[in-house]
Structure formats: structure tokens, C-alpha cells
BASEGU-474433 format. One record per residue (C-alpha): x, y, z; residue in three letters. Coordinates in steps of 0.25 Angstrom, whole numbers, m for minus. Example, Ala and Ser with C-alpha at 12.3 -4.5 7.8 and 13.67 -1.06 7.14 Angstrom:
BEGIN
+-------+-------+-------+------+
!    xx !    yy !    zz ! resn !
+-------+-------+-------+------+
!    49 !   m18 !    31 !  ALA !
!    55 !    m4 !    29 !  SER !
+-------+-------+-------+------+
//
This chain:
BEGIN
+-------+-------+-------+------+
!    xx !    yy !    zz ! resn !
+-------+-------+-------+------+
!     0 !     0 !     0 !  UNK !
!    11 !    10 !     2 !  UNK !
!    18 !     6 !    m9 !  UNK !
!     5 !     9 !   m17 !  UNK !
!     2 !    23 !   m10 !  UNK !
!    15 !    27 !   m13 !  UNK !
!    15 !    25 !   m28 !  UNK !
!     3 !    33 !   m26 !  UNK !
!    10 !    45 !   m19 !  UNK !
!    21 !    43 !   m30 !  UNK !
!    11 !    47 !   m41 !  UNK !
!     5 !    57 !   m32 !  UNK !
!    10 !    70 !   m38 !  UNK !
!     7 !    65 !   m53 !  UNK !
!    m8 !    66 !   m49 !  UNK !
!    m6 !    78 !   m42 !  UNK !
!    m3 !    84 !   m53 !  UNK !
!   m10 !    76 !   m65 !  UNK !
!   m24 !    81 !   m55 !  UNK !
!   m16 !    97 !   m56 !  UNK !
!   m15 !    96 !   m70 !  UNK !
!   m31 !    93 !   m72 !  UNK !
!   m34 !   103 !   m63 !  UNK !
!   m26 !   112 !   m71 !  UNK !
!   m31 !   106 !   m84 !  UNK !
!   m47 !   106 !   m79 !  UNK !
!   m46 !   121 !   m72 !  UNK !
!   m38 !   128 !   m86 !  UNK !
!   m48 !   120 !   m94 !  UNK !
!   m61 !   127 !   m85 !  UNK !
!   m53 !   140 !   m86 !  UNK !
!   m51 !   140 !  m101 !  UNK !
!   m67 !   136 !  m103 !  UNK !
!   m70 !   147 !   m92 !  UNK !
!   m63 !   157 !  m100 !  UNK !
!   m69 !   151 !  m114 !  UNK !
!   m83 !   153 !  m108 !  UNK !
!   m81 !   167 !  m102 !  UNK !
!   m76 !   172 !  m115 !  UNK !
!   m87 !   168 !  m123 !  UNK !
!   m97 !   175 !  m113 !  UNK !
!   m87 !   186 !  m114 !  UNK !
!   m87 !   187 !  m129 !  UNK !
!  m105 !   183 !  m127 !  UNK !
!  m104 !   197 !  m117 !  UNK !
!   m96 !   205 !  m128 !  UNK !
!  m108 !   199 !  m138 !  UNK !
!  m116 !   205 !  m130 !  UNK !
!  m111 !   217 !  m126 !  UNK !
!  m106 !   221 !  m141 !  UNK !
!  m123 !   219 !  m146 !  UNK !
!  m127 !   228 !  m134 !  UNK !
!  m117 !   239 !  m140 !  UNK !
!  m121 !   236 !  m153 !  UNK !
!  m135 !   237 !  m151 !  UNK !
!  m134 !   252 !  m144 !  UNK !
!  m124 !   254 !  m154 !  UNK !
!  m137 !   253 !  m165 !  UNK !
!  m146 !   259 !  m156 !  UNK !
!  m136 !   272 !  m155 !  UNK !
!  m136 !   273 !  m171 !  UNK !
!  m151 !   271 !  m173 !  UNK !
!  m153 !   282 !  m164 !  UNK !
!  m143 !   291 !  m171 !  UNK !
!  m148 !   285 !  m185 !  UNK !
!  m164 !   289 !  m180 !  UNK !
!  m159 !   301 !  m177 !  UNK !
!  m151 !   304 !  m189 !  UNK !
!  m163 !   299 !  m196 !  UNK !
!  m172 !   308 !  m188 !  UNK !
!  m163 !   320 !  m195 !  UNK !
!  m165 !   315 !  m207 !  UNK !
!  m180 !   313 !  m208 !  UNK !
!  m179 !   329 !  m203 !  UNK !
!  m170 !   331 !  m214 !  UNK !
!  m181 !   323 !  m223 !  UNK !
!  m185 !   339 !  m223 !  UNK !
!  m175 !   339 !  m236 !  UNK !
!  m185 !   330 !  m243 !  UNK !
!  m195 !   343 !  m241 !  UNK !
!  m186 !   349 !  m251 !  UNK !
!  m186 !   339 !  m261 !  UNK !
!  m201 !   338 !  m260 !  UNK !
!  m204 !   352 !  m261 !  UNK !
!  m195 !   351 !  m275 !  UNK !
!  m202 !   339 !  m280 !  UNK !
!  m216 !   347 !  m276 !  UNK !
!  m213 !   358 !  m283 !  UNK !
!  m209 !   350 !  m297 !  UNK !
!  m218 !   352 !  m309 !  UNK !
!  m223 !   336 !  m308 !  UNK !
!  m237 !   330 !  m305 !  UNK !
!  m241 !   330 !  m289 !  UNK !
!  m243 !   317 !  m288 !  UNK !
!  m227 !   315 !  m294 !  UNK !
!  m222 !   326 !  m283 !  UNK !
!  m230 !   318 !  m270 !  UNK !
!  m224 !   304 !  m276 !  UNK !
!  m209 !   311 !  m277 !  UNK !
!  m209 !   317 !  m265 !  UNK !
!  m216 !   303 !  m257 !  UNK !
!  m205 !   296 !  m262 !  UNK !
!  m195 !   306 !  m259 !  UNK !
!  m200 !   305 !  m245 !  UNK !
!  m201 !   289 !  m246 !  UNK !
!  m186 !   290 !  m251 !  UNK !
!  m181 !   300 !  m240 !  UNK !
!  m188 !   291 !  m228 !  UNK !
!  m186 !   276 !  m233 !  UNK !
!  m171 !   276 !  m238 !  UNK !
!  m166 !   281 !  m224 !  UNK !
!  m175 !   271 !  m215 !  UNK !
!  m173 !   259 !  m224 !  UNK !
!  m156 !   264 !  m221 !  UNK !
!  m159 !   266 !  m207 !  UNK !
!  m167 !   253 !  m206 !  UNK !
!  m156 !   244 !  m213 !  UNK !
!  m146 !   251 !  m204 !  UNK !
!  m150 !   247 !  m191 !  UNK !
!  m156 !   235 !  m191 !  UNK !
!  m150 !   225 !  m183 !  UNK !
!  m142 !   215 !  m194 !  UNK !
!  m134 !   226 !  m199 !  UNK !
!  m130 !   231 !  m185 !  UNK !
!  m126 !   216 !  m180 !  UNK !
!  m118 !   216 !  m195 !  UNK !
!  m111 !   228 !  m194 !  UNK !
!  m108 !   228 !  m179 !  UNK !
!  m105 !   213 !  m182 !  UNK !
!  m111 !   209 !  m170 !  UNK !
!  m114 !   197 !  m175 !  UNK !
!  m102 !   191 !  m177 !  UNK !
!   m97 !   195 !  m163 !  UNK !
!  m109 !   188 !  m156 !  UNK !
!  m105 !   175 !  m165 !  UNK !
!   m91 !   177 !  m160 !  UNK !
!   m95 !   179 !  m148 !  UNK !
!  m104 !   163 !  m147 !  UNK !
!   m94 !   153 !  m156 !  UNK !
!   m84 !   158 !  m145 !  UNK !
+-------+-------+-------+------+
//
């Protein structure tokens, strides 16, 4: 028996440290996937953060793009000009009322159609590129 124990006790110090290596292998391999999941809810954050920015970004331009507009549908007083000229041509009155209708159609639509293409919501996630920073942010 004290042969047998002493063989044991021989060997003792390889286990010690065959049993300090798995605790060094499990604990790096726990840290690496800590940091592996706390980056990707980093990155999930940033996501989130950089949509939130984005959005009162749009919502910034849209009211200084209203406002702008606003001033030009004032300034649409310009097309009061052109109406009185077109008025006061020698044609039909029924020609006059239907040049100066789409006159006024022209002046109104071309801007809103502008304005409505610009701020909808595809073309701000494609040209802030949001969408490929939230995609990033997932595969990771």
C-alpha cells in the first residue's frame, strides 16, 4: 500500500498541473466568448444608436426642407407674374384659364413629387447606409 501511494504522490505534481492547464484553457475560452458576445451587443448598441441619430437627422432636414418649401410656396407669388402675362395675351379665355391651371399644377407638383421622393424612408437607410451597418452589426 505505501508503495502504491507513493507512486501516486510521485505523479502528483503532473495532475496538479494537467488540472492548472484546464482551468487556464476553460477560463481563456469563457473570457474569449464573453468578449465575443459583448462585442456583438456592442456593435447591436452602435446599431441602435446610429438609426436613432439617423432618424432625428431626417427629421432636422424635413423640417428645414418644409420650411424651405413653405418659402417657396410664398415665393409661388412669382407664378402671379407669369399668370397676369398669360391673361393679358390675345388668345381664347378658355386657353388663358387652362395655361395658367397647369402652370400652377407644374409649380406645386414638380416640388412635392421632389420633396416626397427625398425623404422617404429607402432613400435615407440608402444614402446614410444604414442598412449595411445593421447587417454588419448581426453576422458578427
Amino acid at each position: 500500500m505505501g508503495r502504491y501511494f507513493s507512486d501516486w504522490s510521485s505523479d502528483l505534481p503532473v495532475v496538479i498541473d494537467k488540472i492548472k492547464q484546464l482551468f487556464y484553457d476553460s477560463t481563456v475560452g469563457l473570457v474569449e466568448d464573453y468578449r465575443k458576445r459583448v462585442m456583438e451587443l456592442v456593435k447591436i448598441h452602435a446599431a441602435t444608436f446610429y438609426l436613432q441619430a439617423v432618424k432625428a437627422l431626417r427629421q432636422h432636414v424635413v423640417m428645414l426642407c418644409t420650411m424651405l418649401f413653405m418659402v417657396l410656396v410664398a415665393a409661388i407669388a412669382a407664378v402671379i407674374l407669369p399668370a397676369v402675362l398669360i391673361l393679358t395675351l390675345p388668345i381664347a379665355t378658355g386657353w388663358k384659364v387652362a395655361a395658367v391651371v397647369l402652370l400652377a399644377v407644374i409649380d406645386i407638383s414638380v416640388p412635392a413629387f421632389y420633396l416626397q421622393r427625398i425623404f422617404s424612408d429607402q432613400q435615407w437607410i440608402k444614402n446614410s447606409q444604414a442598412d449595411e451597418f445593421v447587417k454588419d452589426a448581426m453576422n458578427n
